[in-house]
C-alpha positions in Angstrom: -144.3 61.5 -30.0 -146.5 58.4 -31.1 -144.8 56.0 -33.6 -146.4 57.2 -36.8 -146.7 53.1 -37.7 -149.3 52.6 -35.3 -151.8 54.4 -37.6 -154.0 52.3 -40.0 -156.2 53.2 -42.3 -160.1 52.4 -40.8 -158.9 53.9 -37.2 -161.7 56.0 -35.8 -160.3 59.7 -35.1 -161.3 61.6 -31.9 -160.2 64.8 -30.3 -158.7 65.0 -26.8 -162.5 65.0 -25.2 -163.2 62.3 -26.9 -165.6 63.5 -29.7 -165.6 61.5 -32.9 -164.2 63.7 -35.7 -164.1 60.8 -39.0 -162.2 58.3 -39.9 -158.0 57.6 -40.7 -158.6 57.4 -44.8 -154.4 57.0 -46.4 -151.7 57.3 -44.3 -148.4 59.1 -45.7 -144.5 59.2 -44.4 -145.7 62.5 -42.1 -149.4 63.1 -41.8 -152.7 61.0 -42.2 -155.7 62.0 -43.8 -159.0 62.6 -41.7 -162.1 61.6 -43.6 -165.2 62.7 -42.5 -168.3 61.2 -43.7 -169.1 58.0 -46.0 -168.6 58.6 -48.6 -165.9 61.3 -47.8 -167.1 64.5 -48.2 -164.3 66.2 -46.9 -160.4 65.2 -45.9 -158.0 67.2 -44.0 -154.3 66.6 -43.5 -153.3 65.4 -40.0 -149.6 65.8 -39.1 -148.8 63.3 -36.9 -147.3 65.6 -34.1 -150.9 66.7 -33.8 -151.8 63.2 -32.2 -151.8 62.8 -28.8 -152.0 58.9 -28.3 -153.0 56.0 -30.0 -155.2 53.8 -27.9 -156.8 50.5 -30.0 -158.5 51.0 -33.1 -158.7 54.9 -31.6 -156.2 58.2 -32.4 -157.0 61.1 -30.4 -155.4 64.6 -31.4 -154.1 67.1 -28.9 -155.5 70.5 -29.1 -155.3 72.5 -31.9 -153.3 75.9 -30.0 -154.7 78.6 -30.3 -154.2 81.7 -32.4 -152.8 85.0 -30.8 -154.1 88.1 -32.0 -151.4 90.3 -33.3 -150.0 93.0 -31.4 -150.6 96.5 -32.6 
């Protein structure tokens, strides 16, 4: 698990590949908040065991798993 201190607000956001998804916009005691656009249009709630590493001024999030159908 990353240390949830090493987030700042301004950090760019990327998932695991490396695609920019917005930026780090308030950081809380368990999750960050992903802003996408300028000015925001939309935030979402990060928890911060969705991060996979902190590298720089960069956070990158691990996969999001994946749903499994219900059985019948």
């Amino acid at each position: 698990m990353i240390d949830p201190g090493d987030i700042h607000e301004g950090m760019t956001v990327k998932d695991r590949d490396g695609r920019r998804l917005g930026t780090v916009s308030n950081v809380g005691d368990t999750h960050f908040e992903l802003g996408q656009g300028s000015p925001a249009r939309r935030d979402y709630m990060v928890h911060f065991h969705r991060v996979e590493r902190v590298q720089g001024r960069e956070v990158f999030l691990a996969a999001a798993p994946t749903a499994v159908p219900p059985e019948d």
